[in-house]
N, CA, C and O atoms as CSV, one atom per row, in Angstrom:
chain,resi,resn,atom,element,x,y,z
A,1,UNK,N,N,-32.070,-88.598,-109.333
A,1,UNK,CA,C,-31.803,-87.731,-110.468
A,1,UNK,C,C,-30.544,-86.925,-110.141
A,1,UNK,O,O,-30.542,-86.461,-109.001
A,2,UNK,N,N,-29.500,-86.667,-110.875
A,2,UNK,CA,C,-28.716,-86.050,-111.163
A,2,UNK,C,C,-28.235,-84.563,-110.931
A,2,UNK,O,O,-29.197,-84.069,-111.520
A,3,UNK,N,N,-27.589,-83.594,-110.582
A,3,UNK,CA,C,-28.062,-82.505,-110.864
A,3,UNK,C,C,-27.760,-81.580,-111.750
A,3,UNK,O,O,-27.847,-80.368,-111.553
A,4,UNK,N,N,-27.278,-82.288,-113.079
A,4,UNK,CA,C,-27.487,-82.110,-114.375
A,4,UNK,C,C,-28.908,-82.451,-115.271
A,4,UNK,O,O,-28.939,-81.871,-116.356
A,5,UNK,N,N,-29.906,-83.184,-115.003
A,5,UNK,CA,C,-31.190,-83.691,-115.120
A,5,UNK,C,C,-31.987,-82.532,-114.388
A,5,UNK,O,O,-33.057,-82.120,-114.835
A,6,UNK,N,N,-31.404,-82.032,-113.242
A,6,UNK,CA,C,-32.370,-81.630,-112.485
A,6,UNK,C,C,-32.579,-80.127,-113.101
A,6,UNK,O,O,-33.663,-79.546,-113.143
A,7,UNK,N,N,-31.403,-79.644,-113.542
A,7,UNK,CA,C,-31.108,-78.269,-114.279
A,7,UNK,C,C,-31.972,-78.216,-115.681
A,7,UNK,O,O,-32.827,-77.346,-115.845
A,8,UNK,N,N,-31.764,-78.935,-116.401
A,8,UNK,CA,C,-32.545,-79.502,-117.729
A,8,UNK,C,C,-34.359,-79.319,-117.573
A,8,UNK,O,O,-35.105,-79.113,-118.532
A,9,UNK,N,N,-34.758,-79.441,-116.262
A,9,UNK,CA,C,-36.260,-79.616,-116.112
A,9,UNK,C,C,-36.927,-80.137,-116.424
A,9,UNK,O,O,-36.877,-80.680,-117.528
A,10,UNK,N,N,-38.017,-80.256,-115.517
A,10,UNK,CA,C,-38.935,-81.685,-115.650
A,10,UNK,C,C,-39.743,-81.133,-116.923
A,10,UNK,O,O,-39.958,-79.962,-117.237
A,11,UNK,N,N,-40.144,-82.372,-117.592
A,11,UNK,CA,C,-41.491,-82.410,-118.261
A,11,UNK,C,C,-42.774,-82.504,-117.757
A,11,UNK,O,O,-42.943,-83.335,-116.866
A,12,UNK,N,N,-43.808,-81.779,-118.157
A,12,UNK,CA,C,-45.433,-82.191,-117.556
A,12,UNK,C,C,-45.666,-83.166,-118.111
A,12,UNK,O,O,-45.345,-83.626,-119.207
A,13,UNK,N,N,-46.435,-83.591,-117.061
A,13,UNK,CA,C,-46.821,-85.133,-117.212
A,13,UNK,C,C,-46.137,-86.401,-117.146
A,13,UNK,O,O,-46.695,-87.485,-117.311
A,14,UNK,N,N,-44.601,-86.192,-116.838
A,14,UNK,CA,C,-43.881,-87.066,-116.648
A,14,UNK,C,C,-44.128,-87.658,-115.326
A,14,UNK,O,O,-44.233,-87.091,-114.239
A,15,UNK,N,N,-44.225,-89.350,-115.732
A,15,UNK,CA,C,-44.768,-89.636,-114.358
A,15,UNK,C,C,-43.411,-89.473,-113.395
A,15,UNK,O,O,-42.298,-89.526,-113.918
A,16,UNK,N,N,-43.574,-89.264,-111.912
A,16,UNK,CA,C,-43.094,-88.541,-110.595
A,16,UNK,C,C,-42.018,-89.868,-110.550
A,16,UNK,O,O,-40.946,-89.581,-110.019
A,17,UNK,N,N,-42.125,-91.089,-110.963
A,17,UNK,CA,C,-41.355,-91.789,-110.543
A,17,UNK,C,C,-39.973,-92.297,-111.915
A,17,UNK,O,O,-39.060,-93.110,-111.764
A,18,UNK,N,N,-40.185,-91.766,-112.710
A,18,UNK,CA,C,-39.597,-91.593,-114.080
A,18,UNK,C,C,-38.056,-91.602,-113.982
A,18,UNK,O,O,-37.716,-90.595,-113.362
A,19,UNK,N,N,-36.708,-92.543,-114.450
A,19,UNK,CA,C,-36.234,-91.765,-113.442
A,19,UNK,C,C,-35.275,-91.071,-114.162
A,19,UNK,O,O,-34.077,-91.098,-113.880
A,20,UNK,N,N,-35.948,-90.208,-115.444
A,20,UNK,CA,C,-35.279,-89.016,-116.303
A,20,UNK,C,C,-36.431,-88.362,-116.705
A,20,UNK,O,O,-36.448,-88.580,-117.916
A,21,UNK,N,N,-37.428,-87.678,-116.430
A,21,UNK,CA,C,-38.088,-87.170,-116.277
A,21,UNK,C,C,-37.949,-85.613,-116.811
A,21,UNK,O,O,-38.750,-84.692,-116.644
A,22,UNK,N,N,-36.776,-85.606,-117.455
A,22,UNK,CA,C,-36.073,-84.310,-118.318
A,22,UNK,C,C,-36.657,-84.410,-119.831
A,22,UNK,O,O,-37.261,-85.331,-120.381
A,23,UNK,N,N,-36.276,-83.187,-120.286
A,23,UNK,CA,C,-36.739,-83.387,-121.782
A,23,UNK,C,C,-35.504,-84.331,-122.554
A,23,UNK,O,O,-34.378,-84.447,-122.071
A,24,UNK,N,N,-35.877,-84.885,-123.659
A,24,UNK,CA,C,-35.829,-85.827,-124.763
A,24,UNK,C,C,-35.219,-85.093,-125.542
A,24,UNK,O,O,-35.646,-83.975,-125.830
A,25,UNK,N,N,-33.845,-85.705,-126.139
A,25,UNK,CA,C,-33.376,-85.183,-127.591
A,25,UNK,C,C,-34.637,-85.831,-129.168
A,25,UNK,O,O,-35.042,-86.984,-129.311
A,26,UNK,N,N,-34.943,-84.633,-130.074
A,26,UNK,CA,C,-35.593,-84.418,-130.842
A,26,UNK,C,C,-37.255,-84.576,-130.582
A,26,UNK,O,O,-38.184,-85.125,-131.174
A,27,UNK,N,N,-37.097,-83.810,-129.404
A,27,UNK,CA,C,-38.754,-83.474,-128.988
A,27,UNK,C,C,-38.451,-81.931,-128.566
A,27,UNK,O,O,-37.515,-81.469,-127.913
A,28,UNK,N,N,-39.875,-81.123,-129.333
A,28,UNK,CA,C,-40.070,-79.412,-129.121
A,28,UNK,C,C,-40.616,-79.327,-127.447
A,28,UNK,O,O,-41.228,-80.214,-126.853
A,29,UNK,N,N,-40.227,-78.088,-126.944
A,29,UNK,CA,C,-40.499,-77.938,-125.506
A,29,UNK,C,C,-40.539,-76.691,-125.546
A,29,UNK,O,O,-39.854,-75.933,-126.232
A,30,UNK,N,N,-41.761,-76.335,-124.425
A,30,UNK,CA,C,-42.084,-74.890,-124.245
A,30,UNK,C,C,-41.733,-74.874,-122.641
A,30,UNK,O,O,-41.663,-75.968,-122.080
A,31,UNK,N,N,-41.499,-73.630,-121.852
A,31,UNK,CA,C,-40.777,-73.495,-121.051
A,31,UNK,C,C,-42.524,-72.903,-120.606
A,31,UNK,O,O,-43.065,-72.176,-121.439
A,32,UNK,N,N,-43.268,-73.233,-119.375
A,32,UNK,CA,C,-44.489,-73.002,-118.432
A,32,UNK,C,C,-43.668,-71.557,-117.325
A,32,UNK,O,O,-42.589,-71.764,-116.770
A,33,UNK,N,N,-44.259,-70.475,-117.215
A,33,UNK,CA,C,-43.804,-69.600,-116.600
A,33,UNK,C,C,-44.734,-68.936,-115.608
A,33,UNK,O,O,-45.721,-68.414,-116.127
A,34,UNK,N,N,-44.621,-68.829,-114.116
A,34,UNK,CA,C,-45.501,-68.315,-113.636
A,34,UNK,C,C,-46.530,-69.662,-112.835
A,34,UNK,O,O,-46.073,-70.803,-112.780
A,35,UNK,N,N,-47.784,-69.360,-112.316
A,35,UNK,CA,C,-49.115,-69.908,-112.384
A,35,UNK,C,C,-48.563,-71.767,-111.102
A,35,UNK,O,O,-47.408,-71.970,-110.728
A,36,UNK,N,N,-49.451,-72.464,-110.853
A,36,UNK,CA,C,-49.272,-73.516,-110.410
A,36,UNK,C,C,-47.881,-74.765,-111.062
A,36,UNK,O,O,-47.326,-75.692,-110.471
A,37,UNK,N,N,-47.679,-74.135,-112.769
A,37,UNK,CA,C,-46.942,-75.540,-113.352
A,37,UNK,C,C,-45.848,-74.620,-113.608
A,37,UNK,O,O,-45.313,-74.806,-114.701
A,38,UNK,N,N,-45.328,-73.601,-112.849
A,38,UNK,CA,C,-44.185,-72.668,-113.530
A,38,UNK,C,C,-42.862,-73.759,-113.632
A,38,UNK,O,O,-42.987,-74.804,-112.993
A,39,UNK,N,N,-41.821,-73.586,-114.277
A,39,UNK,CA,C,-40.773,-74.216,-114.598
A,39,UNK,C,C,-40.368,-75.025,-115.017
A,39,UNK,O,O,-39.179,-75.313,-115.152
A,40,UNK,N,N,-42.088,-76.056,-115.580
A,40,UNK,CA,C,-42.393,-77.061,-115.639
A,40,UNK,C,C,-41.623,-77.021,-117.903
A,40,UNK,O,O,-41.302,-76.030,-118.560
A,41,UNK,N,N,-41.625,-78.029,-118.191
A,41,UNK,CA,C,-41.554,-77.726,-119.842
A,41,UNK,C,C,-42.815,-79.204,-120.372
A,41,UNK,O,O,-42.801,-80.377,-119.999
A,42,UNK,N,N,-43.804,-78.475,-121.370
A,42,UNK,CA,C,-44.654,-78.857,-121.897
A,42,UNK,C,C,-43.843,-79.359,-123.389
A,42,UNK,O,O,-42.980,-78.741,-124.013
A,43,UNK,N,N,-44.363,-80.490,-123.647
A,43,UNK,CA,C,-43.810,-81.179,-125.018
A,43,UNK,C,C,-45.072,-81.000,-126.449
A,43,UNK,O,O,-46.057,-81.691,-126.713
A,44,UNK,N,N,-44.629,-80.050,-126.985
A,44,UNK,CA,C,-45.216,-79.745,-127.881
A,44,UNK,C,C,-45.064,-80.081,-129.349
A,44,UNK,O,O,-45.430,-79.383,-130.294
A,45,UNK,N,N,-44.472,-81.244,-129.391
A,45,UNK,CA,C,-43.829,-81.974,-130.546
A,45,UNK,C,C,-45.155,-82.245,-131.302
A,45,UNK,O,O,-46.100,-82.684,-130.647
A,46,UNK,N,N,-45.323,-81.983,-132.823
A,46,UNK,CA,C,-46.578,-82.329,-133.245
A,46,UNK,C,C,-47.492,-81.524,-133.478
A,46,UNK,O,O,-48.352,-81.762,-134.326
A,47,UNK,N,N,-47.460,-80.184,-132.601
A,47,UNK,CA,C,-48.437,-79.296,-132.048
A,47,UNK,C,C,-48.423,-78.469,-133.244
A,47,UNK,O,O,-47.275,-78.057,-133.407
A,48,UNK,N,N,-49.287,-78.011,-134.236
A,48,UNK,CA,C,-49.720,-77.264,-135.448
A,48,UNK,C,C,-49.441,-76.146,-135.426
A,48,UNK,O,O,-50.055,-75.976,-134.373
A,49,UNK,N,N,-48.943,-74.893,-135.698
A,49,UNK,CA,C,-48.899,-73.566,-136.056
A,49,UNK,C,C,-50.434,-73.055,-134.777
A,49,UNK,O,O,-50.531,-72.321,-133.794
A,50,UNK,N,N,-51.161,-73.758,-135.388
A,50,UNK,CA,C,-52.781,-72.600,-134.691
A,50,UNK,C,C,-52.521,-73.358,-133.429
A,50,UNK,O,O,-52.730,-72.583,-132.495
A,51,UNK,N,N,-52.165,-74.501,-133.004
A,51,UNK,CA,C,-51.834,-75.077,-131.421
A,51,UNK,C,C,-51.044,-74.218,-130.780
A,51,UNK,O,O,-51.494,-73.693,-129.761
A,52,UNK,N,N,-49.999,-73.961,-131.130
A,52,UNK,CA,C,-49.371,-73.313,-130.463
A,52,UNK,C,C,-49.353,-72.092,-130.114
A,52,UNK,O,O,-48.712,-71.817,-129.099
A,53,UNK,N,N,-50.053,-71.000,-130.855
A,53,UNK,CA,C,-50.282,-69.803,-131.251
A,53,UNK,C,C,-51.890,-69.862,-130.212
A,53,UNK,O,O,-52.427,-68.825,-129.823
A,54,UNK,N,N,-52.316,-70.932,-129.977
A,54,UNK,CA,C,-53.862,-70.638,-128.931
A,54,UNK,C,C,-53.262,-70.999,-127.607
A,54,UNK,O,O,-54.023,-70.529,-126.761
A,55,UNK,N,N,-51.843,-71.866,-126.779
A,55,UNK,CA,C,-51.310,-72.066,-125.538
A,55,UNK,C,C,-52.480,-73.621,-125.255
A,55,UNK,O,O,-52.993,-74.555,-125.871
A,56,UNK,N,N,-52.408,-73.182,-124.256
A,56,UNK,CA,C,-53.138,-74.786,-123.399
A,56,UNK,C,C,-53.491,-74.812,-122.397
A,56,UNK,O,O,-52.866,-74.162,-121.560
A,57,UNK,N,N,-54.478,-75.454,-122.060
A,57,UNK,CA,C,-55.008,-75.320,-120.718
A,57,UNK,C,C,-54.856,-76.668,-120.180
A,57,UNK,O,O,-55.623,-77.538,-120.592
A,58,UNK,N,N,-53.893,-76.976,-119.242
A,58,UNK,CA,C,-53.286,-78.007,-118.594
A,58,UNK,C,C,-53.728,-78.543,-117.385
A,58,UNK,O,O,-53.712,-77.853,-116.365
A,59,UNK,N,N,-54.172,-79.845,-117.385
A,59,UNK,CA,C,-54.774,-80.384,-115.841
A,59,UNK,C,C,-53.926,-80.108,-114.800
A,59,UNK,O,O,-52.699,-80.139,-114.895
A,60,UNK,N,N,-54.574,-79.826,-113.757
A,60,UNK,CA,C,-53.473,-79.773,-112.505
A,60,UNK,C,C,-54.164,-79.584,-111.101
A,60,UNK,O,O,-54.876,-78.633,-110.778
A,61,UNK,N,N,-53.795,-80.750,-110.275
A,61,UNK,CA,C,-54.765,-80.771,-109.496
A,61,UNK,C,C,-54.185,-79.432,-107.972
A,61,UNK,O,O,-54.662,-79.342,-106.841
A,62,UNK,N,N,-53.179,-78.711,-108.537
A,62,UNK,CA,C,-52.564,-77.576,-107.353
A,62,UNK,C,C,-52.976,-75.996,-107.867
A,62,UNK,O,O,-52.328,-75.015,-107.504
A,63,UNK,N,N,-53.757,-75.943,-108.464
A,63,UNK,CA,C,-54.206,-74.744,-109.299
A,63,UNK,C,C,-55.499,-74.418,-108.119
A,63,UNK,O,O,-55.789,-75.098,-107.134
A,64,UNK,N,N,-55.952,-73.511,-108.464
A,64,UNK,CA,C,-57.184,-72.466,-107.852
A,64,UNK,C,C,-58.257,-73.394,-107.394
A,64,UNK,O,O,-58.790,-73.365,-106.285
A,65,UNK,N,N,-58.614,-74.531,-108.738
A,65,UNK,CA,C,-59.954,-75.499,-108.518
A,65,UNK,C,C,-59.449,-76.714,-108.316
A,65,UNK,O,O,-60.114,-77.651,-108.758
A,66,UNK,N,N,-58.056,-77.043,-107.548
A,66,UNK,CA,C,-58.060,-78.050,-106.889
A,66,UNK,C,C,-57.670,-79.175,-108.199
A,66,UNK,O,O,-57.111,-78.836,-109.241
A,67,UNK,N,N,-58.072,-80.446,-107.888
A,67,UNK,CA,C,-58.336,-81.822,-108.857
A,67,UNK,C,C,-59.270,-81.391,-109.574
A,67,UNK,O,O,-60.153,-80.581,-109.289
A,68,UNK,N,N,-59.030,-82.057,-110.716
A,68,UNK,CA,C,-59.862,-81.616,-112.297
A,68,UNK,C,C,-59.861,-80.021,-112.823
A,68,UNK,O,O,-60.608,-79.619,-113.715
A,69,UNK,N,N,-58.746,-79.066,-112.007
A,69,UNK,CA,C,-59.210,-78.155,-112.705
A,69,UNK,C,C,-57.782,-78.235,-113.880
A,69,UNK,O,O,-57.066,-79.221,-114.053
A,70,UNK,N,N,-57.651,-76.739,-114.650
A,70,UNK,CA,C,-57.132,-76.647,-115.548
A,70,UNK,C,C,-56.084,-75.056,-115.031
A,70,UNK,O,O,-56.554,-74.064,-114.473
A,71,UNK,N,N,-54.602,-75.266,-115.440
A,71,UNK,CA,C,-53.826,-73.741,-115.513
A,71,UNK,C,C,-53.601,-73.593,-116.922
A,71,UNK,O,O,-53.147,-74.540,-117.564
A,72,UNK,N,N,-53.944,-72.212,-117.606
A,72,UNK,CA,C,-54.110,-71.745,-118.869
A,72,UNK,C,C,-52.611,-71.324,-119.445
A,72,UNK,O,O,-51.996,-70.592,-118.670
A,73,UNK,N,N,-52.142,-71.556,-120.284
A,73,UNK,CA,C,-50.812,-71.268,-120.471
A,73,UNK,C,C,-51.016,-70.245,-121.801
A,73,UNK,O,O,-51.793,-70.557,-122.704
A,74,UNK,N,N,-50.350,-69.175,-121.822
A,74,UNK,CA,C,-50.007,-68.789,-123.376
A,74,UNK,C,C,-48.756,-68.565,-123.880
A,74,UNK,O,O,-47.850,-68.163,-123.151
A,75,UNK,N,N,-48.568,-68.831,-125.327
A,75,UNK,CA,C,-47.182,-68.013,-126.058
A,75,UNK,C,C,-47.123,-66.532,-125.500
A,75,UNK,O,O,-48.108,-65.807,-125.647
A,76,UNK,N,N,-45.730,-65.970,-124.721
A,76,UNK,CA,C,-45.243,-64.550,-124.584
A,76,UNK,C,C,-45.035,-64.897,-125.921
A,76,UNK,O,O,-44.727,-65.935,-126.508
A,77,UNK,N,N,-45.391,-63.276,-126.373
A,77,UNK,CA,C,-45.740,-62.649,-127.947
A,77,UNK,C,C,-44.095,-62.203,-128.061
A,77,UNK,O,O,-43.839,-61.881,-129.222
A,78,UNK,N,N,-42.768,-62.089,-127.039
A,78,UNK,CA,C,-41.742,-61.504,-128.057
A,78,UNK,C,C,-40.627,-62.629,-127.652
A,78,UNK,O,O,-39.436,-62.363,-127.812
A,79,UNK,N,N,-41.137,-64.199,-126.996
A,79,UNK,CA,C,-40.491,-64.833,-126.630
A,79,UNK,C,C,-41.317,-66.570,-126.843
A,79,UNK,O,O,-41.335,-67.435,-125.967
A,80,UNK,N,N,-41.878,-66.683,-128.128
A,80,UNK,CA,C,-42.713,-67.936,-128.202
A,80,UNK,C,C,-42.307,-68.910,-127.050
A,80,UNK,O,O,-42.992,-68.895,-126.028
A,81,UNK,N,N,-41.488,-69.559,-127.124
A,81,UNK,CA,C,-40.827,-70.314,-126.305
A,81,UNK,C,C,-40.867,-70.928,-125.110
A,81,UNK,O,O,-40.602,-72.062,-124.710
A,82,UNK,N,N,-41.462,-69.403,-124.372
A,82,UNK,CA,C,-42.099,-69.346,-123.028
A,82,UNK,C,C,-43.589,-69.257,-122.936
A,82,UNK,O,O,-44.121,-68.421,-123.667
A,83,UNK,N,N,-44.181,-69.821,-122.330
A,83,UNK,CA,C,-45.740,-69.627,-122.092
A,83,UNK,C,C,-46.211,-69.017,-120.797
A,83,UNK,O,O,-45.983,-69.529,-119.701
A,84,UNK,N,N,-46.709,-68.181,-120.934
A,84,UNK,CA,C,-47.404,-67.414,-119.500
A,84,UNK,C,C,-48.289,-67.901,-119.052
A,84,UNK,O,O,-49.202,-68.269,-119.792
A,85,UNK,N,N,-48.348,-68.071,-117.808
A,85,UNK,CA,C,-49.653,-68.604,-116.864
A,85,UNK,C,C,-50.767,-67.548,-117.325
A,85,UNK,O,O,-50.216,-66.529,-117.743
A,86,UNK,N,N,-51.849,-67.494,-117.366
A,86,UNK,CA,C,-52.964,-66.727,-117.708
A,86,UNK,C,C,-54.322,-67.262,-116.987
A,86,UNK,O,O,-55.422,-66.945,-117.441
A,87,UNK,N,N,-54.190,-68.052,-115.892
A,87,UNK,CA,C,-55.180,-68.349,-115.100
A,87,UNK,C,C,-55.452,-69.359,-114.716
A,87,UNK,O,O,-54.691,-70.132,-115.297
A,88,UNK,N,N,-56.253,-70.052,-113.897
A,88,UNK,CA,C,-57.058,-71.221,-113.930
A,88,UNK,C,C,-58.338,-71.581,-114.601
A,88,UNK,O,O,-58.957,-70.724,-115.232
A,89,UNK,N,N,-58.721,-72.680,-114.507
A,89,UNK,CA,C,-60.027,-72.774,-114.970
A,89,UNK,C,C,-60.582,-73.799,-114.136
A,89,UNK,O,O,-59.672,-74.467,-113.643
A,90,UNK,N,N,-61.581,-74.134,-113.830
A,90,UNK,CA,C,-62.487,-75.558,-113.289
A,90,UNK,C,C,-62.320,-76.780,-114.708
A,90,UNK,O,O,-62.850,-77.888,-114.634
């Protein structure tokens, strides 16, 4: 990867061996801040008004509960854009 790609940031869930693994022209992206997936950008293309406005709770096996658990993301209220870590879950 590049280090113009690398600046751009990865997508979640992009598989590790991908080998642009950056966000996509005409796909929405939220910027993950904080928590196990910080810096990471979530693709929220699709995602409804009430989706986005509730955040997400994202698999990740480097969080608090290990494999199978979940890091909780929310919309910052004066910066949608960005999502705050807000915890783990099992």
């Amino acid at each position: 990867m590049d280090e113009e790609a690398l600046m751009r940031g990865r997508v979640y869930g992009a598989d590790h061996e991908d080998p642009d693994p950056g966000p996509q022209p005409g796909r929405a992206y939220r910027v993950l801040v904080a928590g196990p997936l910080d810096g990471l950008l979530l693709d929220v293309t699709g995602w409804t008004a009430a989706e986005l406005a509730d955040g997400a709770a994202l698999e990740t096996g480097i969080g608090r509960f290990g494999p199978g658990g979940r890091a909780c993301y929310r919309p910052r209220p004066d910066a949608p854009s960005r999502w705050d870590w807000a915890g783990d879950v099992p």
